[in-house]
N, C-alpha and C positions, 0 to 999 in steps of 0.2 A: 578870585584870588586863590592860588593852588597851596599846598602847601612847602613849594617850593620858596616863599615868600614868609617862612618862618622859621628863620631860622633859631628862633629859641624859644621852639618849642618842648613845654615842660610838661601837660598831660592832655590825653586827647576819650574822647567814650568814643565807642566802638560798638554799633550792634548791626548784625547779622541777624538776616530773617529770611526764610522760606524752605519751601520742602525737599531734601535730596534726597528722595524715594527712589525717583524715576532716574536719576543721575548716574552714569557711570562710574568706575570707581578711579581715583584720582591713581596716575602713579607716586611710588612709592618716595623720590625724591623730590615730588610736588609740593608746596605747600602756598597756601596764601597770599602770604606777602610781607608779613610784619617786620621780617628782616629789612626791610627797605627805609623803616622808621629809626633804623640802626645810623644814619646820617644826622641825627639831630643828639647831639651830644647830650643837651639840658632835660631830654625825655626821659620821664623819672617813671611818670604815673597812670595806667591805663585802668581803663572801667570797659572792660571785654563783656559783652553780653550774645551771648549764643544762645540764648533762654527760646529765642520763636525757630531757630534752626531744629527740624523735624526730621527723624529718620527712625528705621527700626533700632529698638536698644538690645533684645536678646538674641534672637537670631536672625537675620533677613533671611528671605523668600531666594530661592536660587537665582545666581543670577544679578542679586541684590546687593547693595554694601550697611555693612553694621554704621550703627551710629559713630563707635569708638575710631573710626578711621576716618570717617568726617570731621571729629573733636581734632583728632592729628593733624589733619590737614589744617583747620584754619587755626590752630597751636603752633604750628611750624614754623619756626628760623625767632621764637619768641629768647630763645637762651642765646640770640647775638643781641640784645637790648640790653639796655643798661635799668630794665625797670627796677626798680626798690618798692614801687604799692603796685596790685595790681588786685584789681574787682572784677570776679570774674561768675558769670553765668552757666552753666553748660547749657549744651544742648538737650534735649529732650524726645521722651517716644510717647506723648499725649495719649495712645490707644493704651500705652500701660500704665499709665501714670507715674512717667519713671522719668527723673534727674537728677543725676551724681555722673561725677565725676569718673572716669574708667582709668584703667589702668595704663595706659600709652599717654593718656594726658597729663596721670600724676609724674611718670617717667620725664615728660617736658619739662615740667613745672619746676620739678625737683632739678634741673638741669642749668638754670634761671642764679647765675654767679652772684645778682646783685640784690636779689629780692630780699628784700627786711619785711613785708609785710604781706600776706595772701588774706584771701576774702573770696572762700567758695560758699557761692548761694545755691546750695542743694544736699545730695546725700553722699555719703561715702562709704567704701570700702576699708578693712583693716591695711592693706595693698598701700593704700593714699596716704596713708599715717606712716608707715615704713619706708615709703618712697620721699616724701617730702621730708622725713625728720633727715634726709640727707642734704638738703641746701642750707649748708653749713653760715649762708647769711643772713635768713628769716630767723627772725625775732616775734612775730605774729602772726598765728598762722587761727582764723575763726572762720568755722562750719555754722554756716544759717540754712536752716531749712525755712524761709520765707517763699517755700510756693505754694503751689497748689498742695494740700495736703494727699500723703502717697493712703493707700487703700489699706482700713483694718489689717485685713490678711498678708501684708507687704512684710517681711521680712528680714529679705537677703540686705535693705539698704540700709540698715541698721547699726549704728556702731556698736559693738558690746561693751558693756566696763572693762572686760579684762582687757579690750582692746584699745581702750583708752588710756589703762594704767598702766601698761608697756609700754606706750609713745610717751607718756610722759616721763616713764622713769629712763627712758635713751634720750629725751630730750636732756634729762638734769644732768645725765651722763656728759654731754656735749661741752668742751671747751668755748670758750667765748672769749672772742679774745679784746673786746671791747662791749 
């Protein structure tokens, strides 16, 4: 039974797995496919996991493609849904012990008309907090770092407090109109 045979469909999990090392690079109006789930009025709620999708995250090898435009590609046509929750994994660079969210993803996300609630399971950027405080219809937006723990000397994935307490004071800034 396909999912042409549901038509009221209201949430679906979604997990992607394997390695786009070797992959050439998608064109740039490519993506996935999620817009296609744009056909199911009642689809509210996705549980997206990209968590075993593996790629370089800092630089690829020439030749190669960064993670951050793999994220885009299977993120893509995500702002024609009518999602409101949406549980989301990124993908990952396992040789560096590295996932968060990039910046073309938060771009996506933050694009996403109906979203009330996000759930990124990894690290973030200050970039992701200034991009999403603009989906003027999240109501909830929680950072978990429930993975693999990133290395002592790890960093750049860090939020800072000042960077916390600016998102939060343009959030209070924020009209809400319900």
């Amino acid at each position: 039974m396909g999912l042409g045979r549901c038509p009221a469909l209201t949430e679906m999990t979604i997990k992607v797995e394997g390695d786009c090392k070797p992959l050439k690079k998608p064109a740039p109006a490519d993506h996935w496919g999620l817009a296609s789930l744009g056909r199911y009025p009642n689809f509210k709620k996705l549980n997206f996991d990209l968590s075993e999708v593996v790629s370089f995250s800092m630089s690829a090898p020439e030749g190669k493609v960064d993670l951050q435009v793999w994220e885009r590609y299977f993120l893509g046509g995500m702002d024609q849904l009518a999602l409101r929750d949406l549980d989301y994994r990124p993908p990952s660079d396992k040789d560096l012990n590295n996932r968060g969210i990039s910046l073309p993803a938060a771009g996506v996300l933050s694009q996403c008309p109906h979203l009330r609630r996000l759930i990124v399971h990894g690290s973030a950027h200050e970039h992701f907090l200034s991009m999403i405080g603009g989906c003027r219809s999240l109501r909830d937006c929680q950072l978990r770092w429930d993975y693999y723990p990133a290395p002592e000397y790890e960093t750049s994935t860090e939020l800072r407090i000042e960077s916390t307490r600016r998102f939060e004071a343009a959030l209070d800034e924020r009209r809400i109109a319900d």
